[in-house]
C-alpha positions in Angstrom: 56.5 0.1 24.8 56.6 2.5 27.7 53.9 0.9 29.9 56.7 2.1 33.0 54.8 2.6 36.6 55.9 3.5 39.8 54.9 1.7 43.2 54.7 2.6 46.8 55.5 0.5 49.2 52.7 -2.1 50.1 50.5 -1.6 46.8 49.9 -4.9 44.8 51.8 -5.2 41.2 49.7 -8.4 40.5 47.3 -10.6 42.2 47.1 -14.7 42.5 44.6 -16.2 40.3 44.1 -13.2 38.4 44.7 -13.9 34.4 48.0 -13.8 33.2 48.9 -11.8 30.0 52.0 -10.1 30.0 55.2 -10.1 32.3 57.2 -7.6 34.4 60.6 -5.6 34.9 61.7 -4.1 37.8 63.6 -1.3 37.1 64.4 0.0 40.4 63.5 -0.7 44.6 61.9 -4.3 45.0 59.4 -6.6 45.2 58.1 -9.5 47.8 56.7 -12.4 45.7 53.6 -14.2 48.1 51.1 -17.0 47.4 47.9 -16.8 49.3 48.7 -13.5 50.1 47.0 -11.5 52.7 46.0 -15.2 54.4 47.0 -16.6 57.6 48.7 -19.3 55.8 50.8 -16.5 53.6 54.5 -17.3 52.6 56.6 -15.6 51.0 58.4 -17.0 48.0 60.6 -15.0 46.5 62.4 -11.2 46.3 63.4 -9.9 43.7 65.6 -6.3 42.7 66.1 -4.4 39.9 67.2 -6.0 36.7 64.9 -9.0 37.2 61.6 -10.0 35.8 58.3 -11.6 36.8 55.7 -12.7 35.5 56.9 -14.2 32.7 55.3 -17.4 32.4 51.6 -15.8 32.6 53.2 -13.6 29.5 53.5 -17.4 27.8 51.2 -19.6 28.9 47.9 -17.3 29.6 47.6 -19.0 32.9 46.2 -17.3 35.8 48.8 -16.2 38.0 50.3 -18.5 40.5 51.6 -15.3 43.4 51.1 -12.0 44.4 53.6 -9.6 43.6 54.1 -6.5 46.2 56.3 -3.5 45.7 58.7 -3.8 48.6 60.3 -0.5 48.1 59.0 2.9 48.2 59.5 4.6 44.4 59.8 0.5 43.0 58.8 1.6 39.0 58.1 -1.8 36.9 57.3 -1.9 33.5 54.7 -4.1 32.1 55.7 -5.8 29.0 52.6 -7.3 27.0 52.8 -10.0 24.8 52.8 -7.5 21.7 55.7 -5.5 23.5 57.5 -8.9 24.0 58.9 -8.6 20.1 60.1 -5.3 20.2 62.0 -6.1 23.9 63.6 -8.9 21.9 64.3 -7.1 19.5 66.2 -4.4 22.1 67.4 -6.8 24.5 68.5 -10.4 23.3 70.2 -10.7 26.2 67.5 -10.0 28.6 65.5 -12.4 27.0 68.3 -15.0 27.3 68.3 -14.5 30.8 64.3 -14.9 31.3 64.7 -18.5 29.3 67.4 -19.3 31.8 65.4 -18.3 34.5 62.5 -20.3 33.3 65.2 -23.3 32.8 66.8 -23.2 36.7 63.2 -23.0 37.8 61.7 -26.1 36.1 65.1 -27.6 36.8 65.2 -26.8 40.3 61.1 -28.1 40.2 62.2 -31.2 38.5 64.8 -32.1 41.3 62.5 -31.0 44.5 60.1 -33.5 42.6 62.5 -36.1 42.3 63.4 -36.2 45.8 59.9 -36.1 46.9 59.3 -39.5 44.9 62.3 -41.0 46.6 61.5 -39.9 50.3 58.1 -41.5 50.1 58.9 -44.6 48.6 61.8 -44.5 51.4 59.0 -43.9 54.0 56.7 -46.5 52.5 59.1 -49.2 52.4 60.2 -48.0 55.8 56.9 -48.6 57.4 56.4 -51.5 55.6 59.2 -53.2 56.8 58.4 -51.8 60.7 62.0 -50.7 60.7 62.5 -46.9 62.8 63.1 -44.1 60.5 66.5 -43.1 60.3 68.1 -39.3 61.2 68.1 -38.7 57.3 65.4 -39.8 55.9 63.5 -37.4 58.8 65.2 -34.5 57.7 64.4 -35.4 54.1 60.6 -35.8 55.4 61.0 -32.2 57.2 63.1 -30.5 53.8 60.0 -31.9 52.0 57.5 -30.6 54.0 59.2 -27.0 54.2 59.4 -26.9 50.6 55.7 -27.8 49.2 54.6 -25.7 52.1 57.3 -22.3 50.9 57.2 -22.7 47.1 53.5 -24.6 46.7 53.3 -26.1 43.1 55.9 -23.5 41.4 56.9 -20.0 42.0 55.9 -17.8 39.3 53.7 -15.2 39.5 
């Protein structure tokens, strides 16, 4: 399992929309994390450093990739782990893999809670309006926090 490459800054690790069959670790320099990447509506997501992994949900669920992933770094090297490599990384590095579970975990949790909110600010703003009463100070900024956030992180933020 030595599928290691090294990156310049600028050059594309993996591309929105493109299948996803294996998942990635940076072992050194960085990477931006993008969706619609390259568009005037770009954002930028996530970074991440050395030690951390991406990826790891097209490695599970064969979806097509939700981000871009850019090396932000000159001399960022990542190594591409494929689902056949994934049993012999377990095998090496429990730990690591106990980390990418929690990852997965605080991001659906994280997910589940932006969610939640969402749910309650509308019904707050639909029962505000139908009762003609003004919007209060909070439940604007819970408007504007919900706005930023479906407009940053889109539907989730794997790659």
């Amino acid at each position: 399992m030595n599928n290691t490459k090294l990156y310049k800054d600028g050059e594309i690790i993996c591309r929105e929309g493109e299948p996803g069959s294996c998942m990635y670790e940076i072992e050194t320099g960085k990477v931006r994390v993008y969706q619609q990447y390259g568009k005037p509506d770009q954002k930028q997501i996530a970074e991440l450093f050395g030690g951390k992994v991406f990826g790891e949900m097209g490695l599970v669920e064969h979806a097509p990739r939700s981000a871009t992933v850019v090396a932000a770094d000159d001399n960022t090297v990542v190594t591409t782990i494929t689902e056949e490599d994934f049993f012999e990384y377990y095998r090496e590095n429990p730990s690591k893999v106990l980390s990418i579970v929690q990852q997965m975990c605080h991001r659906l949790r994280e997910t589940t809670k932006n969610y939640i909110e969402a749910c309650h600010t509308v019904y707050d703003t639909v029962e505000t309006k139908k009762s003609g009463e003004k919007k209060s100070g909070s439940l604007l900024e819970r408007i504007e926090k919900l706005c930023e956030f479906f407009t940053r992180a889109g539907s989730h933020q794997d790659s």
